[in-house]
C-alpha positions in Angstrom: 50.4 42.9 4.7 47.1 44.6 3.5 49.1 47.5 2.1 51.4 45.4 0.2 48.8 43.5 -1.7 46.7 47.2 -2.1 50.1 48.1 -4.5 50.5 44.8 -6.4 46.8 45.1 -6.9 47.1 48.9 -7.9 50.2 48.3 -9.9 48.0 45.5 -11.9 44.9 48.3 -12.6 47.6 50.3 -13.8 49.4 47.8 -16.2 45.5 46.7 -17.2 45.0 50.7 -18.4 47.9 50.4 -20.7 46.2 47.5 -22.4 47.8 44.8 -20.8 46.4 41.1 -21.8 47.5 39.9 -18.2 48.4 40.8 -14.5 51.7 41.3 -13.9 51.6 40.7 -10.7 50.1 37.3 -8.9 49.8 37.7 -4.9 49.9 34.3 -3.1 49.9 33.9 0.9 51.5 31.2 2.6 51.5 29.8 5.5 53.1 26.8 7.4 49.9 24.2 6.8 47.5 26.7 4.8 44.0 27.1 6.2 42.6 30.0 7.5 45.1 32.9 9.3 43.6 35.8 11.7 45.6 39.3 11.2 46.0 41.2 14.2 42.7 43.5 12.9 40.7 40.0 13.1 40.2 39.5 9.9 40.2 36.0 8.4 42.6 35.6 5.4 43.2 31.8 3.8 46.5 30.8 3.1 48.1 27.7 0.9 50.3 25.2 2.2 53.6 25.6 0.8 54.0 22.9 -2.1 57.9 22.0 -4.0 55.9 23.0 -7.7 54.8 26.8 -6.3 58.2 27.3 -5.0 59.6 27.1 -8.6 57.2 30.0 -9.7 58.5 32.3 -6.7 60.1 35.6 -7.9 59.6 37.6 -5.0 59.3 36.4 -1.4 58.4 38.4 1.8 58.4 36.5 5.0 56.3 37.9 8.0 56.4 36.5 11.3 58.3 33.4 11.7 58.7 34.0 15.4 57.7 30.7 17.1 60.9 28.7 16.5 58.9 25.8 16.2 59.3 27.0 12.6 62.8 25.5 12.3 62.1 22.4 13.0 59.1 22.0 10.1 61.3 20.1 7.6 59.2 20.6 5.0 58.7 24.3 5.1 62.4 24.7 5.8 62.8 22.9 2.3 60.5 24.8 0.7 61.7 28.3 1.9 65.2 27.1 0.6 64.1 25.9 -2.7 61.5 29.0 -3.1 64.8 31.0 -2.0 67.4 30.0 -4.7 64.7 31.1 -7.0 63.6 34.1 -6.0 65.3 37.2 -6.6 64.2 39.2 -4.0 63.6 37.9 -0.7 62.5 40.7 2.6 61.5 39.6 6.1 59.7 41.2 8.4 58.2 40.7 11.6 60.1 38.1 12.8 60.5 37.1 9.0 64.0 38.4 8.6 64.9 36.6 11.8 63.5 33.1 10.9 65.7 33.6 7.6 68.6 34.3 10.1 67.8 31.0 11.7 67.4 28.6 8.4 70.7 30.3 7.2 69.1 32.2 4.2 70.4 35.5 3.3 67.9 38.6 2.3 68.2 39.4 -1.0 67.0 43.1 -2.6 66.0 44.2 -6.3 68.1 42.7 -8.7 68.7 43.9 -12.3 66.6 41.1 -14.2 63.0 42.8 -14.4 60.5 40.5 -12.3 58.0 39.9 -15.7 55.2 37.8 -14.0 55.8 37.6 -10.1 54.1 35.0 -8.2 55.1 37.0 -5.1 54.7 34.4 -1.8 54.3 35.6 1.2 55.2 33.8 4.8 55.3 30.0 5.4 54.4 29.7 8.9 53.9 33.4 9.7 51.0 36.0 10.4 50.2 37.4 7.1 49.0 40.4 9.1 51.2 41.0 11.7 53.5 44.3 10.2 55.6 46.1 12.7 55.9 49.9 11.6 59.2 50.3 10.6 59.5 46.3 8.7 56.3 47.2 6.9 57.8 50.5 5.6 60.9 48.5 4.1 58.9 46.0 2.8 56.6 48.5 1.0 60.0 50.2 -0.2 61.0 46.8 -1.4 57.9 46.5 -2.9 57.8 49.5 -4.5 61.3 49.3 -6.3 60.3 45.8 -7.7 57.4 47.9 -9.5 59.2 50.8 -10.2 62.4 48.6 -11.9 59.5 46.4 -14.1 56.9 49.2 -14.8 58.8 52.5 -14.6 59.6 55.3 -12.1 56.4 57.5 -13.0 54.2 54.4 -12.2 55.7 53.9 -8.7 55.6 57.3 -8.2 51.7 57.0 -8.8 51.4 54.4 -6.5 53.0 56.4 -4.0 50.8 59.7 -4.2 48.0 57.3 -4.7 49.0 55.6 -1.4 50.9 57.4 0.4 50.4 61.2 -0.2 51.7 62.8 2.8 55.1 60.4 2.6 55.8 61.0 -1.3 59.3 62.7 -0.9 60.6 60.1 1.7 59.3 56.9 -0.1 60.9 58.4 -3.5 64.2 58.6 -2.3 64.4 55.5 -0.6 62.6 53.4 -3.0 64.5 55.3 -6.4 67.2 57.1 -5.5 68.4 60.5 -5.3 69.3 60.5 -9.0 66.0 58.8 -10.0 63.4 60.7 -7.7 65.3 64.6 -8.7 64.9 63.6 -12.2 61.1 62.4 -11.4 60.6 65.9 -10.5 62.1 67.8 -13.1 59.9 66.1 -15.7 57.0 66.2 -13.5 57.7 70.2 -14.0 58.6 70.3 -17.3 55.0 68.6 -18.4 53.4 71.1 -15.7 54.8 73.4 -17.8 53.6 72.5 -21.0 50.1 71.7 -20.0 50.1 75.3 -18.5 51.0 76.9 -21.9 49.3 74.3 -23.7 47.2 77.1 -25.2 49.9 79.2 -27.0 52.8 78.7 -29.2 55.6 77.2 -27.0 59.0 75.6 -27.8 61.7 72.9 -27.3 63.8 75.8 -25.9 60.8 76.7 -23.4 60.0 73.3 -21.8 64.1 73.2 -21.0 64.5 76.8 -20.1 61.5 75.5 -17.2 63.7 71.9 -16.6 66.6 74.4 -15.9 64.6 76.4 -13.6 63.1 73.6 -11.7 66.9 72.7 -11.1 67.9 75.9 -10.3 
C-alpha cells in the first residue's frame, strides 16, 4: 500500500513541475468503520468510514484485504462498494480484495479508455491498508502505473518506474505499456541520447533517424 501512494504522490510532484494548478491525483483510505488501521510494519495509518457522497467521487478503487467474511454481511459497506463500483473505472483487489469482490458479486475492472482527470483513488472498505502480498502488490502497482501512464503519458510512467523501481524497469514497461508502447519508449529514449551526445556539432533530421533505425536494428 505504501508503494502505491509513493507513485500517486510522485506522479502529482511531477504533474506540479509542469505547472499544474492542482493534483491530479487524491489518495483516500478506507476502511470498514474508519479509525485508526495498523499495517503489518506497525505503523498506524487513519482511515475514513466509507460514506454514499465519497463513493460518487471514486474513479479508481483498490481493495486490500477483505478476508474476514464478516465483511459480507456489513450492509452498508457492501452498498457502498457497489455504488463506489458502478462508478469507478478501474477497480483491482488484492490481498484478499479481489476475493471479497468475488463474494459481493462485483467484477474487477482494468484501465479504461476515458483518461482518469482528477482520481479520488479509495482504497479498501474493511481491509488492511498495509497488508500487500508480493505478487497482488506487483499487479496493483502495474494497475497503477497504466492509470498514470494512459492520463500523463508513457515517458512519465516510465520515470516513475526508474525512479521506483530501477532494477525492474524492463519487466514493469511491458506489462504496464505494452510491447508496442515500451519498444517505442526506447527508441526515443535513444534517439534524444543521441542528440544530446552531438548536441555540440551540426546534426540532422536524417541523423537522429539514421540512430532510431539503429536502435531498432
Amino acid at each position: 500500500m505504501g508503494r502505491l501512494a509513493a507513485m500517486f504522490e510522485h506522479a502529482n510532484q511531477l504533474s506540479r513541475a509542469r505547472s499544474a494548478f492542482a493534483d491530479r491525483y487524491e489518495l483516500r483510505l478506507y476502511s470498514a468503520h474508519g479509525g485508526p488501521v495498523r499495517s503489518p510494519s506497525g505503523v498506524q495509518i487513519w482511515t475514513d468510514a466509507p460514506r454514499m457522497p465519497d463513493a460518487s467521487m471514486i474513479h479508481a478503487m483498490f481493495v486490500l484485504g477483505g478476508e474476514d467474511p464478516a465483511s459480507d454481511h456489513d450492509d452498508s459497506l457492501v452498498a457502498w462498494l457497489h455504488n463506489a463500483h458502478q462508478r469507478a473505472r478501474v477497480v483491482k483487489g488484492a490481498s484478499g480484495g479481489g476475493k471479497l469482490l468475488a463474494r459481493i458479486r462485483l467484477h474487477q475492472k482494468g484501465p479504461g479508455t476515458a483518461p482518469l482527470t482528477s482520481g479520488m483513488l479509495g482504497s479498501a472498505p474493511g481491509a488492511n491498508p498495509g497488508a500487500d502480498a508480493s505478487g497482488d502488490d506487483e499487479g496493483i502497482f502495474s494497475t497503477a502505473l497504466s492509470i498514470v501512464a494512459h492520463d500523463m503519458g508513457y515517458e512519465i510512467a516510465q520515470e516513475i518506474v526508474n525512479s521506483m523501481m530501477p532494477g525492474a524497469t524492463r519487466k514493469m514497461t511491458g506489462a504496464a505499456f505494452g510491447p508496442r508502447e515500451a519498444r517505442a519508449s526506447e527508441l526515443i529514449r535513444a534517439a534524444a541520447h543521441h542528440l544530446r551526445v552531438n548536441s555540440a556539432n551540426r546534426i540532422s533530421i536524417a541523423d537522429a533517424a539514421q540512430a532510431a533505425a539503429m536502435s531498432e536494428r
